[in-house]
C-alpha positions in Angstrom: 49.5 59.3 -5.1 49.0 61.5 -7.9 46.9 64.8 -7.2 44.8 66.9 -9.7 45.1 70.3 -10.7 42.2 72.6 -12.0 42.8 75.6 -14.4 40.5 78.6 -13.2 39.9 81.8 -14.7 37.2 83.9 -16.8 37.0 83.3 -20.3 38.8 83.5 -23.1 42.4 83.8 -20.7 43.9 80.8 -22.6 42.9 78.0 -19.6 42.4 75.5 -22.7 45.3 76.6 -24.8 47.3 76.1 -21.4 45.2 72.3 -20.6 46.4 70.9 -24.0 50.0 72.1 -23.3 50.4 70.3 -20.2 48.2 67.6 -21.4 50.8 67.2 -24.7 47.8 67.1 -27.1 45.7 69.2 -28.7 42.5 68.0 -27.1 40.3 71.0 -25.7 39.0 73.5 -28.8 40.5 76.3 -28.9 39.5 79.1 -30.6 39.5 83.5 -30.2 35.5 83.5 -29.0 35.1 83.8 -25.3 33.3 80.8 -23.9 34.4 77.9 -26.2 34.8 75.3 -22.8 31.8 74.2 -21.4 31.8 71.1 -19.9 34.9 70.4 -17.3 37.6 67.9 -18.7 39.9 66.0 -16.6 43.2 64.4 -18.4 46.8 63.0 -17.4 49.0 65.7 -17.7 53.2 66.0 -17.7 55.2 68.9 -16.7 58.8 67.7 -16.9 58.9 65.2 -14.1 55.5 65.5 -12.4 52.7 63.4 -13.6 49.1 64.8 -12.2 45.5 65.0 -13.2 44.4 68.5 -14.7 41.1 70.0 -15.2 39.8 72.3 -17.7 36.7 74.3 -16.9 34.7 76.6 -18.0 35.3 80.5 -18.0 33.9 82.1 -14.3 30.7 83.9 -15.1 28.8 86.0 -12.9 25.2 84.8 -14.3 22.2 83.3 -12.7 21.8 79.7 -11.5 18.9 78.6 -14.3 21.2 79.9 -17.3 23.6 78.6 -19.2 26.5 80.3 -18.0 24.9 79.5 -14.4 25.1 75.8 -14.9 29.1 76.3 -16.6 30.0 78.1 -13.3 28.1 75.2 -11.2 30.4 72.7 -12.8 33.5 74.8 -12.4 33.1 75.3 -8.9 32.9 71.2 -8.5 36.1 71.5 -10.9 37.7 73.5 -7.6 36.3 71.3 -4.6 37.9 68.3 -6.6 41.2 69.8 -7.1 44.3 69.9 -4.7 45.7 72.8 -6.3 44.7 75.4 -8.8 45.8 77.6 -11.6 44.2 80.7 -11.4 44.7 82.4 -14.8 44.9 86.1 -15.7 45.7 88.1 -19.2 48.6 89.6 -18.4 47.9 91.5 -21.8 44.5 92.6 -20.8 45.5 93.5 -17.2 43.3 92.8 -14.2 39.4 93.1 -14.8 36.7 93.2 -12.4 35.8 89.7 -12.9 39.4 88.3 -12.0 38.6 90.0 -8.8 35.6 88.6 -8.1 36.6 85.3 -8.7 39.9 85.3 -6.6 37.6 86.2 -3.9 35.8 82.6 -4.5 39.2 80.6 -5.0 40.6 81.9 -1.7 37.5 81.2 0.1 37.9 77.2 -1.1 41.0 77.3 1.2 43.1 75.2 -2.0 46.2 76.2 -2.6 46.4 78.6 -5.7 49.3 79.5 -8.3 48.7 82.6 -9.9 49.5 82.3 -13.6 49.6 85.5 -15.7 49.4 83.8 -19.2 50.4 86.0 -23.0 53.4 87.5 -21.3 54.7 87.1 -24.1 52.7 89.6 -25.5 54.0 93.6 -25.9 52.9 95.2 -22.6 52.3 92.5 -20.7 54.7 94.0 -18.0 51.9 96.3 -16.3 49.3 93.1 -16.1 51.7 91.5 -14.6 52.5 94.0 -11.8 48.7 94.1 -11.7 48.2 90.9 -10.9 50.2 91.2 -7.6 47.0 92.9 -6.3 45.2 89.5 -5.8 47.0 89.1 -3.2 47.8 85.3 -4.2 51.3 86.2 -4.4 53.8 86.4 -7.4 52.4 85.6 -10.6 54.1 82.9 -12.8 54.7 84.4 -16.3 53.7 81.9 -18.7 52.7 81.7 -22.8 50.5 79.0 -22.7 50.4 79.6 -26.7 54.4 78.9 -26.9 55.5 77.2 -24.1 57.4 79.9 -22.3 57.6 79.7 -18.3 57.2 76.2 -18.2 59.9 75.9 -15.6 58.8 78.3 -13.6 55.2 76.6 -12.9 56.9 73.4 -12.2 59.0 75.0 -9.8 55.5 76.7 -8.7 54.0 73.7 -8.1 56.3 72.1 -5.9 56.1 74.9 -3.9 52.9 75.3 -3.4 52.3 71.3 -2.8 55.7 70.2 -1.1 58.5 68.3 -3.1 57.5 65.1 -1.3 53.8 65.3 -2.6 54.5 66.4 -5.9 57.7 64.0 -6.7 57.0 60.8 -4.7 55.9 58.8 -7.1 56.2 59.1 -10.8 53.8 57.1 -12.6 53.6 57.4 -16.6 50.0 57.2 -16.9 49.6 57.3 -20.8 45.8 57.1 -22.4 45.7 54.6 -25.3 47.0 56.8 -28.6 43.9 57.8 -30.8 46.0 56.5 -33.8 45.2 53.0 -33.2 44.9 50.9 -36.2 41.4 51.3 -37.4 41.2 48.8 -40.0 41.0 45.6 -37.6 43.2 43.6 -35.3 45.1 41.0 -36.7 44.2 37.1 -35.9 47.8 35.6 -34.9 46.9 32.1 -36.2 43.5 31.9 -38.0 43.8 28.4 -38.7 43.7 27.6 -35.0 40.2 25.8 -34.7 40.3 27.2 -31.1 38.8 30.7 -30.9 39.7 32.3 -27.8 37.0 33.5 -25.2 34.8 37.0 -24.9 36.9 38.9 -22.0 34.2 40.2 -19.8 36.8 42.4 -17.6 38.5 44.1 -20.9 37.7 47.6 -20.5 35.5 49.1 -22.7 35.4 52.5 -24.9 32.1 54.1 -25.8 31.4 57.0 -27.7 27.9 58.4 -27.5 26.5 60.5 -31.3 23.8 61.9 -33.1 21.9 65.0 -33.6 21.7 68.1 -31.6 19.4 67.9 -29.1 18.8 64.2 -28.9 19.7 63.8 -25.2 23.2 62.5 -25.2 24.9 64.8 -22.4 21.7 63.6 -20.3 22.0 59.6 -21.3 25.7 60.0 -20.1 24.7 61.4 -16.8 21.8 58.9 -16.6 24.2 56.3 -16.9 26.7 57.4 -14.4 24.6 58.4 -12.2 25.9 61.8 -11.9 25.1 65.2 -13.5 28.7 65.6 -14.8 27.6 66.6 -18.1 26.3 70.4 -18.9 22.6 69.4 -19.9 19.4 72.2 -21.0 16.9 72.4 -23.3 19.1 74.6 -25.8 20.5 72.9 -28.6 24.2 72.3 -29.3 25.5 73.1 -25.5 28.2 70.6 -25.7 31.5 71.7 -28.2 34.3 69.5 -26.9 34.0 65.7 -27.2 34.0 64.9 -23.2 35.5 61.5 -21.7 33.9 59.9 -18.8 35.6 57.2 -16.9 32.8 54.7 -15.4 32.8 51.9 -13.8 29.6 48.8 -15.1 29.1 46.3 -12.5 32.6 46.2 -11.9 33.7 46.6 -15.9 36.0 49.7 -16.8 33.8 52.2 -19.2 35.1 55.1 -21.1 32.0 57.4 -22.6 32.6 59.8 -24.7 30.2 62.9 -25.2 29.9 64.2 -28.7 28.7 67.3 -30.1 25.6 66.8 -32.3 26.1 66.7 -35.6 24.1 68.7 -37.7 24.0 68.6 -42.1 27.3 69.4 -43.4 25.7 72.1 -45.4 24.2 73.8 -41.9 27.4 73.5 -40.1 28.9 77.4 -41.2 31.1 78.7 -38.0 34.3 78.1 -37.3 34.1 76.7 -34.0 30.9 74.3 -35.1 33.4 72.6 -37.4 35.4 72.0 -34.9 33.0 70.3 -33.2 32.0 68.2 -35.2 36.1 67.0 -36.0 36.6 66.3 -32.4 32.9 64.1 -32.3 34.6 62.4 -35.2 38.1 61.4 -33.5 35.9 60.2 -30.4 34.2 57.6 -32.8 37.2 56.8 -34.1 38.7 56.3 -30.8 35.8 54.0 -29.6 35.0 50.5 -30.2 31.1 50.7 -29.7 29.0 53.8 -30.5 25.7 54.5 -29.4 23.4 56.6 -32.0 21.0 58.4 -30.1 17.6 59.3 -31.9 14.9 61.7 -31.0 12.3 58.9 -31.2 9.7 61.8 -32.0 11.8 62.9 -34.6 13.6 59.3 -35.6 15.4 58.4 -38.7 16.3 61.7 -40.4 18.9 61.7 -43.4 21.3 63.1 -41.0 20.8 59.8 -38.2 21.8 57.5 -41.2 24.4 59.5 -42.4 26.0 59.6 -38.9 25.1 55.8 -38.9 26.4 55.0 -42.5 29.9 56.8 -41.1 30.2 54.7 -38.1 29.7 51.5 -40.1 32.3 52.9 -42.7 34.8 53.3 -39.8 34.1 49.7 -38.7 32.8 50.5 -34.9 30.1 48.6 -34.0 26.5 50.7 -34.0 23.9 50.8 -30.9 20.6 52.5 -31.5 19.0 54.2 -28.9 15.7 55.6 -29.0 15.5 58.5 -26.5 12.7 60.7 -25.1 10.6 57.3 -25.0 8.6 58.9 -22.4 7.2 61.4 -24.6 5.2 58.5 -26.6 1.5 58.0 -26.8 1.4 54.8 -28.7 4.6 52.7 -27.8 3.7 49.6 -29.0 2.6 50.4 -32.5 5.6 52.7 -32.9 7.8 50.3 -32.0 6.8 48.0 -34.9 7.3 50.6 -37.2 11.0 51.7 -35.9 12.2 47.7 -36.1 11.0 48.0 -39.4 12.4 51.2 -40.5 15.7 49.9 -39.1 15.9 47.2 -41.0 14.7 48.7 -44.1 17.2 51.7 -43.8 20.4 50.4 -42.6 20.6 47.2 -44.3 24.7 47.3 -44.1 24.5 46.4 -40.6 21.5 44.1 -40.8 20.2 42.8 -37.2 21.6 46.3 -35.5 21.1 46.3 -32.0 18.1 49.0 -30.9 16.9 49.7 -27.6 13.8 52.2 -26.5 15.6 54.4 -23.4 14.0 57.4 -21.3 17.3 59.4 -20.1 14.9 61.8 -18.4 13.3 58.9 -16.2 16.2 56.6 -16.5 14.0 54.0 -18.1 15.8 50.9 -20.8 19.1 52.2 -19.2 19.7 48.1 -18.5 18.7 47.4 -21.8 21.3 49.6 -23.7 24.5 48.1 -21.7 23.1 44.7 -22.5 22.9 45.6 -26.1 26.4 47.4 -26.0 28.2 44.0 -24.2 26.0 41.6 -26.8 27.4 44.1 -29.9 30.9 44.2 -28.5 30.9 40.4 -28.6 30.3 40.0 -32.2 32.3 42.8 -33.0 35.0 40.8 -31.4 33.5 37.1 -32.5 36.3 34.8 -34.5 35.8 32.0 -37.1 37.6 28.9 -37.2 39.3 28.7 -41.1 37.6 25.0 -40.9 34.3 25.8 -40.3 34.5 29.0 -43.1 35.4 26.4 -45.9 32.6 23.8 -44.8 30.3 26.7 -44.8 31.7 27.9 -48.5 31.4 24.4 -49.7 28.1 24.3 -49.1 27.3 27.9 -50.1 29.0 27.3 -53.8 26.6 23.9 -54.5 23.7 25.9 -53.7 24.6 29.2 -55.7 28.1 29.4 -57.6 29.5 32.6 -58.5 28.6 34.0 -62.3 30.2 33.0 -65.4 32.1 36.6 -66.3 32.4 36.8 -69.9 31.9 33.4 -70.2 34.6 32.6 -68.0 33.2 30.6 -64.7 35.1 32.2 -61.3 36.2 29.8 -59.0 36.2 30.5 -55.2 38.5 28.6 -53.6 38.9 29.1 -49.6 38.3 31.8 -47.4 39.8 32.5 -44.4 39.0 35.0 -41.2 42.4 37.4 -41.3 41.0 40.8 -38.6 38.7 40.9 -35.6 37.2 44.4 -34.4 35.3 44.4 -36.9 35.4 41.0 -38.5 37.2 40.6 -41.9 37.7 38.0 -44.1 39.5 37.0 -47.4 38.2 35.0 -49.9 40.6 33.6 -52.4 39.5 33.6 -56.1 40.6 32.9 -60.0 39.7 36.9 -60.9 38.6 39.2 -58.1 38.1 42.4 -60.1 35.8 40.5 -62.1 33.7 39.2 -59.0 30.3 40.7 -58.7 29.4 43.3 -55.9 26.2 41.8 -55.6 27.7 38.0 -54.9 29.9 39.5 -52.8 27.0 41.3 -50.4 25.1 37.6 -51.0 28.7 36.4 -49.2 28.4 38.4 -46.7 24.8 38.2 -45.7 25.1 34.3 -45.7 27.7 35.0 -43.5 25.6 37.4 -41.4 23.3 34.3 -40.9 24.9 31.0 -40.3 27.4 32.8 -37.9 25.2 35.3 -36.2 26.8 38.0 -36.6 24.3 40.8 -36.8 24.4 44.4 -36.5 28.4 45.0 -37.1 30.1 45.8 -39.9 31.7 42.8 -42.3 34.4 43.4 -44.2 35.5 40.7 -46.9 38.4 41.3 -49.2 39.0 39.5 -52.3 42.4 38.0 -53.2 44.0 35.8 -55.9 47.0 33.4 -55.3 50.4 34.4 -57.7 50.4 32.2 -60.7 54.0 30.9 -61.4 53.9 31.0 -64.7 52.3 34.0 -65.2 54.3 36.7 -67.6 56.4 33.6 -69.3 56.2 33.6 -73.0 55.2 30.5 -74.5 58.1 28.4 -75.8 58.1 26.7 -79.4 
């Protein structure tokens, strides 16, 4: 059974610096302002030979319930009653500080067993925090550089002691996350003339990433869903920085979500740490297969919503709309009408896009949305038979044949389905750089239709078969 560990201390101590180490990846932001961490992040983590679960948290505050720094310490202190064994952190550069005091107080009352981690010992006079540090009275601290990797050994060695060899080394399970670096171009179709397309797997799990503006409600549709407040939520905009994974489980289906930062205009975004931000929100859609977009349906459709939009369709995820803060609406109905519209009209690269009206304050159209999300995964994953593309291009080229190019007729001769995730096909032709981008969209949207395939993005390459003779001069 593995166990988790959570990383405790105030901020700006190095608890993320020290998370990514362990976790092998450079996952939580990290940056010299106190405070970056907000939400709490849980992660499979190796150190050596032990495999575990740690959590990252937010720096210990001393700050009232209702504020901001309230509500981080409320999610660090479930950080601690889930964890079976925690890393207190301390600058041993700084030395002890009130605060560190104060918070051991609250970590020994838990009654988990504690390592006491004195992290930048690396640092010149780092010797006195250290000796410092023995007044906690959570005995001797483990002298680490979370920064360069120093003192690894000794918090393994740590950690066995604390837990017991037989907890910490009886079973060693290599629990690796799915590398963001997957191929985001498509998955390959082994044998595309097969006439037999394979089924929709309902128990696949399923990676969601959740985008859009600050303030649109996204940490509070996440919690909605899960039924849970595991996300930091408030009425101040941009509260959450890192790019947060949430394992859930959909009548009984396997759900990442993945909280984003909002996303402001690039021109807006000036700070250092806001840039970072937005980077991570941008691996997360790259790491998902469905993303919802989540507008402010009092505010809907702003040039930032369909630039956020255009980039997911670029990527080749497959695009939810959801329209939030329904509940603040006086005339759904007629509104309604108008969105549909306006969605139509705006994103017309991923025609018949999938949009649902959601309350994540009341929990209203939550249904809706998954039902959306499973229908959109379905075509994102839906796969053409080669036969039925070539009886549908036969009847496509009677109708309306490609332009005559300087005076030279094109000829279209097959096309073929070649990726899945999103679909993409290749048509073979006599001159492809020749072909017209507007025949190419009418391709496509014909497509669109007699395949129902709405609201994903279609990718269609163009391709000409080698000509033997090609290059030879012309004998005499």
């Amino acid at each position: 059974m593995t166990f988790k560990v959570a990383i405790i201390g105030r901020p700006n101590v190095g608890k993320s610096t020290l998370f990514n180490r362990l976790v092998g990846r450079k996952l939580a932001l990290v940056d010299d302002t106190p405070g970056v961490t907000r939400d709490r992040r849980v992660h499979a983590a190796k150190l050596y030979d032990i495999t575990f679960d740690v959590i990252d948290t937010a720096g210990f505050e001393d700050a009232p319930a209702a504020s901001l720094p309230g509500r981080m310490r409320a999610q660090t202190e479930i950080a601690i009653t889930e964890a079976d064994l925690i890393f207190f952190l301390i600058d041993a550069k700084a030395g002890l500080m009130p605060d560190d005091r104060t918070f051991a107080e609250v970590v020994r009352k838990s009654g988990k067993p504690v390592v006491l981690v004195a992290n930048k010992a690396e640092a010149r006079g780092a010797q006195g925090g250290m000796l410092e540090a023995w007044e906690l009275g959570m005995g001797e601290p483990i002298p680490v550089s979370a920064e360069h990797g120093q003192g690894m050994p000794d918090l393994r060695d740590a950690v066995i002691e604390a837990l017991g060899e037989e907890r910490v080394l009886g079973k060693d399970e290599d629990d690796e996350e799915i590398a963001a670096s997957e191929v985001l171009i498509g998955e390959d179709i082994a044998d595309p003339d097969a006439e037999e397309v394979p089924a929709y797997d309902e128990t696949k799990p399923l990676r969601i990433a959740v985008v859009g503006r600050p303030n649109a409600g996204k940490s509070t549709l996440i919690n909605a869903l899960i039924g849970e407040e595991r996300l930091l939520t408030g009425p101040e905009a941009g509260i959450t920085r890192d790019s947060i994974s949430v394992d859930w489980d959909w009548r009984g289906r396997l759900i990442k979500l993945f909280d984003t930062a909002g996303m402001r205009r690039k021109a807006k975004v000036q700070e250092k740490l806001e840039k970072l931000s937005v980077a991570d929100g941008l691996r997360a859609i790259r790491f998902a297969e469905i993303v919802i977009i989540v507008l402010d349906a009092t505010i809907p459709f702003e040039k930032q919503d369909l630039q956020i939009a255009d980039l997911i369709i670029r990527e080749g995820r497959a695009p939810v709309i959801a329209f939030n803060k329904w509940d603040l609406i006086d005339n759904p109905q007629q509104l309604l009408a108008e969105l549909r519209e306006k969605t139509e009209r705006l994103l017309p690269q991923a025609r018949g896009i999938q949009a649902v009206t959601v309350s994540a304050e009341t929990g209203r159209g939550l249904d809706k949305l998954m039902d959306a999300v499973i229908k959109t995964h379905k075509v994102w994953n839906s796969r053409v038979s080669t036969g039925k593309l070539n009886r549908w291009l036969e009847g496509i080229l009677a109708h309306h044949p490609p332009p005559a190019v300087a005076g030279r007729r094109l000829k279209v001769k097959y096309v073929t389905q070649a990726k899945t995730r999103p679909p993409g096909f290749v048509v073979s032709c006599s001159r492809p750089d020749a072909m017209p981008q507007s025949y190419v969209r009418y391709l496509v949207n014909n497509l669109r239709d007699a395949f129902d395939i709405p609201g994903v993005p279609i990718r269609m390459a163009l391709r000409t078969s080698d000509n033997p003779f090609a290059g030879r001069a012309k004998k005499r």
